[in-house]
C-alpha positions in Angstrom: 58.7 -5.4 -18.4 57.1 -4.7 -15.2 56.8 -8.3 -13.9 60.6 -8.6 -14.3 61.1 -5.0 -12.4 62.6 -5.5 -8.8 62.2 -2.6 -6.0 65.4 -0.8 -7.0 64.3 -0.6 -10.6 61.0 1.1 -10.1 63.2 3.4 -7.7 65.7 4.5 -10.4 63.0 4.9 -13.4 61.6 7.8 -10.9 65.3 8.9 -10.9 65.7 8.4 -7.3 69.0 7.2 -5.1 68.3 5.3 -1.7 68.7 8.1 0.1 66.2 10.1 -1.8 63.4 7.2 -1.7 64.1 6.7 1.8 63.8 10.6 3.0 60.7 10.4 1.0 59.0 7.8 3.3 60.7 8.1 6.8 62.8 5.1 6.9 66.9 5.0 7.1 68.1 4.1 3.9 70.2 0.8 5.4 66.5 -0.6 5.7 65.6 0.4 2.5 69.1 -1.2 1.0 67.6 -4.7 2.9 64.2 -4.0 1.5 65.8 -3.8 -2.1 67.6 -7.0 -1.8 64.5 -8.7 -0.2 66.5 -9.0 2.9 64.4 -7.4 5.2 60.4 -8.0 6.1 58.3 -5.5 3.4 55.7 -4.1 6.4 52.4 -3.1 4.8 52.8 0.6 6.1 56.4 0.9 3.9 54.6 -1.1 0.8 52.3 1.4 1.3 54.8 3.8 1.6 56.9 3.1 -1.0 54.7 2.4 -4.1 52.9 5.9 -3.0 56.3 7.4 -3.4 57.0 5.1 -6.8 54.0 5.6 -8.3 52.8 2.0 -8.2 50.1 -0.4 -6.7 51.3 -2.0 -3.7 50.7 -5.1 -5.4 53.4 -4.2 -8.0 55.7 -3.0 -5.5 55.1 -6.4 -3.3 55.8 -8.5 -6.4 58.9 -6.7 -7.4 60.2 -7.5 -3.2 59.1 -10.9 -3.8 61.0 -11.1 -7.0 63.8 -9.8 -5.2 63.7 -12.3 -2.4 63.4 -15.4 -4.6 66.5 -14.0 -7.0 68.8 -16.6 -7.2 72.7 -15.6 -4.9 74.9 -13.7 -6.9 72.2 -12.2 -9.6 73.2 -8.6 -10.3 70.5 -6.3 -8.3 
């Protein structure tokens, strides 16, 4: 279901790796890795970015980082 979807699984539905995704919207994929994992700050110009390139609101794509940061340590990703 969509509100259980984290960044990397909207990624892989459009059948994209990192470094794919991350070509696609000019950032290195080590950022988008920490993005992924919620480990990094999700900038409104790469939310933008990235749900353009996913095929998703930027609210979707912002709740599925959120999800992401707030998954509890050791969760598989």
């Amino acid at each position: 279901a969509p509100a259980q979807r984290y960044p990397g699984d909207w990624r892989v539905m459009r059948g994209l790796t990192q470094p794919q995704l991350a070509a696609n919207v000019h950032i290195a994929t080590a950022i988008l890795q920490r993005i992924e994992r919620g480990e990094y700050q999700l900038s409104d110009a790469n939310a933008a970015a990235l749900a353009a390139a996913l095929g998703v609101t930027v609210d979707e794509y912002r709740a599925a980082y959120q999800r992401a940061r707030e998954r509890p340590a050791g969760a598989p990703s």
